[in-house]
Each structure stands twice: as C-alpha cells, then as structure tokens.
N, C-alpha and C positions, 0 to 999 in steps of 0.2 A: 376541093378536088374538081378539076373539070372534069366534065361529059366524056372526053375522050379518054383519059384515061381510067377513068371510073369505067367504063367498058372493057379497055384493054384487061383490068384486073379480072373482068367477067368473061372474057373470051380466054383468059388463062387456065382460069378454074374449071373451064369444059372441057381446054386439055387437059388441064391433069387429071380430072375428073375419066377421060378416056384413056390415058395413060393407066389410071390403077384398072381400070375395066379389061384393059389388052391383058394383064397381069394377070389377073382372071381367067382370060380365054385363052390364054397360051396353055393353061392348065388343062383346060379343057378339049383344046386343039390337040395336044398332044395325046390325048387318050380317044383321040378320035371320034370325039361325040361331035353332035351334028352342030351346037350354037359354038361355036370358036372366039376369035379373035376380036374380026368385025362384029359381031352379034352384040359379046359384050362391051365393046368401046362405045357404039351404037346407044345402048341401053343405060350405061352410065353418063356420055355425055347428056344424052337428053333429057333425062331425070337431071342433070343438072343445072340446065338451059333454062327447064320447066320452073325448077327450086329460085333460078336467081329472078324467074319474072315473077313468080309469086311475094316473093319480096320486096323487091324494087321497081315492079313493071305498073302500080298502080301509085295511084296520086289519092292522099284522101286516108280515112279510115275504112281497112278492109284486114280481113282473113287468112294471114298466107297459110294456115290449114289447110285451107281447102282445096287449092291447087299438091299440096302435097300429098292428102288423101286419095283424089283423084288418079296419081300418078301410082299409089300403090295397084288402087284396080284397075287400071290400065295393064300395067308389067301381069296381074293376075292373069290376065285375059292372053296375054302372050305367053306365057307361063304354061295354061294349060292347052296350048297350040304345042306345045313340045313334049306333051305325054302323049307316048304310042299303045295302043293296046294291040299287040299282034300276037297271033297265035298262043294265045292266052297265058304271055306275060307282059309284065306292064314295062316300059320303057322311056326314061328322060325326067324322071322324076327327079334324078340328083341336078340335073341339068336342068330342069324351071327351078328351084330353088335355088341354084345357084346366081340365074337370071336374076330372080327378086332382091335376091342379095346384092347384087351388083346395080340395084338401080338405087337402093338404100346407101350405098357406098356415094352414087353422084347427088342425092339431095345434101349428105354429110357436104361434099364438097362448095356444093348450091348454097349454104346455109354456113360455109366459114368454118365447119368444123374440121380442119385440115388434119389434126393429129387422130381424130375418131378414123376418118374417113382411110388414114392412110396404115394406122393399127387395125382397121376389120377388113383390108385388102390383104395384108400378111399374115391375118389370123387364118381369113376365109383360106388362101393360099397352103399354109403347112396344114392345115386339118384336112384337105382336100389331097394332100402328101402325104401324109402319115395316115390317113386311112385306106391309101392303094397299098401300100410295104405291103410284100409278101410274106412277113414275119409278125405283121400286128395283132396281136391277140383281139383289137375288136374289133377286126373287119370280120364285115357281115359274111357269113358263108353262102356261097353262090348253090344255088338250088339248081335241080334239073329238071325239066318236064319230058313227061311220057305221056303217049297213047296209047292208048291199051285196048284191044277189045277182045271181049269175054264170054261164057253161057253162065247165064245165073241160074241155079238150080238149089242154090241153100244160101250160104255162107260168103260165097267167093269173093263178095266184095269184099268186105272184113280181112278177106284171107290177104287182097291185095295192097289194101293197106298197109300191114303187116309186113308183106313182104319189101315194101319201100318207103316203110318206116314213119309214114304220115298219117295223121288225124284226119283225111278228108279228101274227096276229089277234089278238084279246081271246076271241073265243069262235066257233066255223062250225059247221057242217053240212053232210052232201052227201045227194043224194036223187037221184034220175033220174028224169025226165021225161020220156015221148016219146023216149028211147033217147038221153037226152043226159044227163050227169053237171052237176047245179046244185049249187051252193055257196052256201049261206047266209052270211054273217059279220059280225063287229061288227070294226071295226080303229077304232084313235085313234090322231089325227095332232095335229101343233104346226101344220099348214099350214091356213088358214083358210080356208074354199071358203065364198064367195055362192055363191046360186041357180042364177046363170049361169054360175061355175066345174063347177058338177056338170052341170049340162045337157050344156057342152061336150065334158067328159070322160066321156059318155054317147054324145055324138056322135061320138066320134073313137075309141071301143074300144066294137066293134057287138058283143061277147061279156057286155057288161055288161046286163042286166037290167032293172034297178032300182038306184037309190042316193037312201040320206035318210040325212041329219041330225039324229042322235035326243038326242044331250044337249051341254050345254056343260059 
C-alpha cells in the first residue's frame, strides 16, 4: 500500500470518526447544552488523529498505550472545564461524560474498530433519547432548590426539612440578629411548590423569613 493512500484511509477515519461525534452533538445541540455539534466532532476527530499516530506515527518498538492513555486525561481535563457549580447546583455533568464518551468513540475509530465505534455512537445516542422521554420510568426526577431563611429557636430546622421532604440542607449559615439565631439555607426537594405553595407555607410557619425558589 502506498504512503498516499495509506493516509487517505487515515484522513477518512477522522471523518468519520467526526461524523459519529456530530451525531453525538446534534443530541446534545438540541437540548441546548453548551458542547454541541462542533465540540463533539472536534473531540472525536482528534482522539482519533492522536489513536492513528500512536499506532502508526512511530518507527521501531514502542507503546501505543500510552498516547491512548494520555488522550483519556486529556478529554478528563476538558471534561471537568464543563462542570458548572452555580448557585448550588451542579451543572454539565451529563455533558463531560458524554465528551469522554465521544472521544473513546474516535480512538475506536483510530484503532480500526469500526463496527465498536459505530455501535457505541447509537448506543450512546438512544440512551441519551430514551432517558429525556417524558414517560421513562427511569428518568431521574428533577429537584428544586430553595432559600430559605429562618429563626432557630428549637427544632425548626428539622421542621424544614420535613416540610420539603429532604434529609439535609445543601449548604446554611447562622448569624444573630437582634438577639435571635437566623439561618440561611439552600435545601432541594422532589416536591414542586408554585408561588402559592410557598406563600402558604410562609403563612402557616411565622418562624420562616423569607423563602425563593432559586434553580430547577
């Protein structure tokens, strides 16, 4: 096989390598997270690029381990550049996993394994489908967070858990004010409160503050 075409087959495989990557990020384009289209073509060609010199780019007895290991903690390091911690919930989790995913998709392809590579693009693909359905029994339920701030004087925190049905803050504070002990807190619940759920539960526990609804 010449040189030349011995490349063209290697310049194919990084398309298609970004080919199964867009198929990825269209997924992800469409649900509006931040790494899309480009992101993951981007991530799988060049885990692919990387796969075919570690193979074929050296002369001699060498390791192509080791450029493929490399290439995981590389995507690691990009990975957790797409987790957000905002207002104390975490954000892009499914989205760096998906990354990693897809850069395992272009050494598959780096490495000749066409049918792996092009079977865990359509796995990655329907699981990433069939776990948005608004009908799937195992999609995860979407929490809510609240702020809340309060007088401690016994119990109340206890009480507030209770009331939104969680085992724990996320994050509080205490300060005194005026010779009374305040509590700041963030707690997340599965229990969905409109406007007039919090109102009420404002009216009916005179130790409570303030309460908002700060993320979905």
């Amino acid at each position: 096989m010449s040189l030349f075409v011995q490349q063209m087959i290697f310049l194919a495989q990084v398309a298609g390598s970004m080919l199964l990557g867009s198929i990825i990020g269209l997924e992800r384009r469409l649900r509006e997270k931040e790494a899309g289209i480009r992101t993951h073509a981007l991530v799988a060609g060049a885990s692919c690029l990387l796969m075919i010199i570690s193979i074929h780019g050296f002369e001699g007895e060498f390791d192509a381990a080791r450029v493929a290991a490399q290439i995981v903690t590389g995507i690691g390091f990009l990975g957790a550049g797409m987790i957000l911690y905002k207002r104390h919930v975490i954000h892009g989790l499914t989205t760096a996993a998906g990354v990693w995913f897809t850069a395992a998709i272009g050494m598959c392809v780096g490495a000749g394994l066409y049918y792996l590579a092009a079977g865990g693009t359509l796995a990655l693909f329907l699981f990433q489908y069939i776990m948005h359905l608004n009908r799937n029994p195992l999609k995860s339920k979407d929490f809510i967070t609240y702020k809340i701030k309060f007088i401690i004087s016994n119990n109340e925190q206890e009480l507030v858990k209770s009331l939104f049905g969680a085992k724990s803050f996320v994050n509080y504070s205490l300060e005194y004010q005026d010779d009374k002990l305040i509590c700041t807190g963030y707690i997340r619940s599965l229990k969905v409160k409109n406007e007039s759920d919090l109102k009420d539960i404002i009216s009916r526990n005179n130790f409570i503050l303030s309460l908002e609804k700060i993320a979905d």
